[in-house]
C-alpha positions as CSV (number, residue, x, y, z in Angstrom):
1,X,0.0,0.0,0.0
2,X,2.5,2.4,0.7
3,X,4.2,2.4,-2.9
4,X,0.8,2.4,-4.5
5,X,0.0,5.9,-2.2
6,X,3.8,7.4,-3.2
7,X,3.5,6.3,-6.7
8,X,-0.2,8.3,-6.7
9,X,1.4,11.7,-5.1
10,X,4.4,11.3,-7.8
11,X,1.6,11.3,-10.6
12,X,0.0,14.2,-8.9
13,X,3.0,16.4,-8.6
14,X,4.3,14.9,-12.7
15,X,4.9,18.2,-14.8
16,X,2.6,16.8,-17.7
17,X,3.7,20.3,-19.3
18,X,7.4,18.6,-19.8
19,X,6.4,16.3,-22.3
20,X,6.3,18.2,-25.1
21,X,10.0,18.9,-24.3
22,X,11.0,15.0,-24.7
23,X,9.2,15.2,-28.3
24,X,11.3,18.4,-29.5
25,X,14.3,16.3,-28.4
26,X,13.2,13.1,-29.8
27,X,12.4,14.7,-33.0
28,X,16.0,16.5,-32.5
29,X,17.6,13.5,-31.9
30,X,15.9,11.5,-35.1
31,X,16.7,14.4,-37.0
32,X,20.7,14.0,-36.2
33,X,20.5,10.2,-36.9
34,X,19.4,10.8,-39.8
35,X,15.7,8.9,-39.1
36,X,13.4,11.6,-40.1
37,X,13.8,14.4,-42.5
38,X,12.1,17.5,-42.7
39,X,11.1,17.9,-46.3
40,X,9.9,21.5,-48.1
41,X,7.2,21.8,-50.0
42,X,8.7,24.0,-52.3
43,X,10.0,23.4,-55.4
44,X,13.8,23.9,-55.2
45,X,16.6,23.0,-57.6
46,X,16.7,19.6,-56.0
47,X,13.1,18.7,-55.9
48,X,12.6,20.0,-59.7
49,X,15.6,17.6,-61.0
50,X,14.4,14.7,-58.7
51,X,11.0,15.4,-60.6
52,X,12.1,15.4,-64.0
53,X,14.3,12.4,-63.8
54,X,11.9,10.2,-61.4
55,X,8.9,10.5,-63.2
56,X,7.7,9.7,-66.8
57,X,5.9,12.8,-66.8
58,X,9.3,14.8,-66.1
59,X,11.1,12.7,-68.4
60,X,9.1,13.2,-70.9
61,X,9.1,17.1,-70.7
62,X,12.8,16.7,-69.8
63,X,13.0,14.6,-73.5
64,X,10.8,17.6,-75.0
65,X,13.3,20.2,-73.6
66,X,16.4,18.1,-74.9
67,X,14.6,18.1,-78.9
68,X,13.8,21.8,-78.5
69,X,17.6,22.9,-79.4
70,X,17.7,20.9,-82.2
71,X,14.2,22.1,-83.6
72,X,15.4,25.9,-82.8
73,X,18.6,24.9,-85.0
74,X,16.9,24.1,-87.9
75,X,13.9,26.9,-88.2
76,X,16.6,29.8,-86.9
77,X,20.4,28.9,-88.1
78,X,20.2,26.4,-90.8
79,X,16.5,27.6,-92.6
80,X,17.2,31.0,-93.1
81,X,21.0,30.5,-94.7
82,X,20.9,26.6,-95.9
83,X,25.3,25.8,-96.5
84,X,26.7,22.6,-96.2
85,X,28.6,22.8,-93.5
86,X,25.3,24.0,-91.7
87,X,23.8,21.0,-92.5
88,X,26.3,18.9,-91.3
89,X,26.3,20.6,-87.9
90,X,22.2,20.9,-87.7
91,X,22.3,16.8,-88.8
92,X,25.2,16.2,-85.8
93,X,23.3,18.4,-83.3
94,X,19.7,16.8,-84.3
95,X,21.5,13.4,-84.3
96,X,22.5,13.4,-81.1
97,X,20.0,15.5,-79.2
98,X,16.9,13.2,-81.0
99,X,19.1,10.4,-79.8
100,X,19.2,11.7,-75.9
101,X,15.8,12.2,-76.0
102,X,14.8,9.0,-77.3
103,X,16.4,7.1,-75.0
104,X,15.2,9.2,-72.2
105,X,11.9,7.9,-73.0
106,X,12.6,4.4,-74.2
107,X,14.3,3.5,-70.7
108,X,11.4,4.4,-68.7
109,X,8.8,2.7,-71.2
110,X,11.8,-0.3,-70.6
111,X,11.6,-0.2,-67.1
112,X,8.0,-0.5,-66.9
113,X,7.7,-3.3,-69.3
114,X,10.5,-5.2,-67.1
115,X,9.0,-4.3,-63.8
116,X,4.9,-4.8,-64.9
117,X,5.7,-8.2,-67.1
118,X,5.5,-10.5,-63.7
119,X,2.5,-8.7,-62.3
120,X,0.7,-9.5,-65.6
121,X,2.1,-13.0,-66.0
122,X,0.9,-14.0,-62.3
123,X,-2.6,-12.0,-63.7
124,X,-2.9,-14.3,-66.4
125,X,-1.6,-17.4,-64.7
126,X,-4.2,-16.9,-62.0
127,X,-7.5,-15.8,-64.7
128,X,-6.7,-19.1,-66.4
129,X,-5.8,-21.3,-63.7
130,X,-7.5,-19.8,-60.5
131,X,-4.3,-19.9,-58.6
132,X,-0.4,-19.4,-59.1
133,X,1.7,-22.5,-58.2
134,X,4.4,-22.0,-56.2
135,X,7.0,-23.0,-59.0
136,X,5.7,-19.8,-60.8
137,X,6.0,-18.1,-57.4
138,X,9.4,-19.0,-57.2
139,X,10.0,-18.3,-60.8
140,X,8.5,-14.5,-60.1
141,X,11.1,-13.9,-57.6
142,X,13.8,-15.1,-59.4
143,X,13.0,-12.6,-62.0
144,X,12.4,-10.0,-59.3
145,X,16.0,-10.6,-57.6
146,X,17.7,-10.5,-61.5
147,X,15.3,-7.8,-63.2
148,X,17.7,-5.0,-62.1
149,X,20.7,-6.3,-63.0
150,X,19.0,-6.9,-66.6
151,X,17.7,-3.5,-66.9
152,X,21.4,-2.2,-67.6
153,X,21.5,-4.7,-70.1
154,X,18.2,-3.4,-71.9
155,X,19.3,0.3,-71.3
156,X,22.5,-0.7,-73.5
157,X,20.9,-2.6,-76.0
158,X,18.0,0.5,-77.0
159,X,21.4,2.7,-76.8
160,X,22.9,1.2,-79.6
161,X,19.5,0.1,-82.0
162,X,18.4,3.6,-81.2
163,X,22.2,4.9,-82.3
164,X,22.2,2.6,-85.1
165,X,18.4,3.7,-86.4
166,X,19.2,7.7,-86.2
167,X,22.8,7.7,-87.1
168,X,22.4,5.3,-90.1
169,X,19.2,5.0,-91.1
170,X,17.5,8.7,-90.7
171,X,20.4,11.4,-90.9
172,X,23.1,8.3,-92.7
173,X,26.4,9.9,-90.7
174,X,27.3,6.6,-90.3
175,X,27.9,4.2,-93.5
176,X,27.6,0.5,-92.4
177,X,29.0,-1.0,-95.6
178,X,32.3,1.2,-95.4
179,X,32.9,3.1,-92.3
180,X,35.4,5.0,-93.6
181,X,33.2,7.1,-95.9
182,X,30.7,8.0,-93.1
183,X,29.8,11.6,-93.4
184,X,31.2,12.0,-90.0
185,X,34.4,10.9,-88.8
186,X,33.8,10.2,-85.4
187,X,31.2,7.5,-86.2
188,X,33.9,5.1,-87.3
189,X,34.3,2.4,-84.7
């Protein structure tokens, strides 16, 4: 009985007030360790890069920004005085501006098709079969643990076909049969 009554008058004389300083220094102390961040809600330099490179929506205006040079050097420095040497340079700076953009874009379309292929798989597994074995299970997962170190792979690969496909086939500053006589020197690998 006597603790219970001393534990009572402790309670009674407890500055409740004091607890709000524990939660400044808790949130002090998560804040140094690195737990919680504060974050602004306004849009920095930071945030506006993390946008356009994190999203498909940023990317894609990032991809639109990236075409907009080469668009400006064809209505406003080759159109009004067409020379050949201003073509070559307009074709170099389209080239590889349409080619930075592309990719932009292809690697997030990539990256969705490689992350969204084994949520539709197990779909279509389960709509056919009513449930998803656990040999497909295990299959999933295996592709989850290797899809990211695949991705590099696929980033490479659209690289080159997308290289390949402006270089050669649309602006031809790179001759396939004879390297040599490429238009561009450069392009000779």
């Amino acid at each position: 009985g006597l603790n219970n009554c001393h534990r009572r008058e402790d309670t009674k004389d407890y500055d409740w007030s004091g607890e709000e300083d524990l939660v400044e220094e808790e949130a002090k102390f998560e804040e140094r360790m690195g737990v919680t961040k504060t974050t602004s809600k306004r849009w920095g330099i930071k945030r506006i890069i993390t946008f356009l490179f994190s999203s498909l929506i940023g990317s894609t205006f990032l991809a639109g920004i990236l075409v907009l040079p080469g668009v400006l050097v064809h209505l406003y420095w080759y159109n009004p005085h067409p020379t050949e040497h201003r073509l070559y340079v307009k074709d170099n700076v389209q080239a590889w501006l349409f080619w930075a953009a592309a990719n932009l874009v292809i690697s997030w379309y990539l990256a969705m098709i490689v992350d969204v292929l084994p949520v539709i798989v197990q779909y279509f597994i389960a709509a056919a079969w009513g449930h998803v074995s656990e040999y497909i299970k295990t299959r999933i997962q295996i592709y989850d643990s290797l899809k990211n170190n695949v991705k590099p792979l696929l980033y490479a690969a659209s690289g080159w076909v997308s290289w390949v496909i402006i270089f050669e086939n649309i602006y031809k500053l790179y001759n396939p049969d004879d390297a040599s006589s490429s238009q561009v020197g450069y392009t000779e690998r």
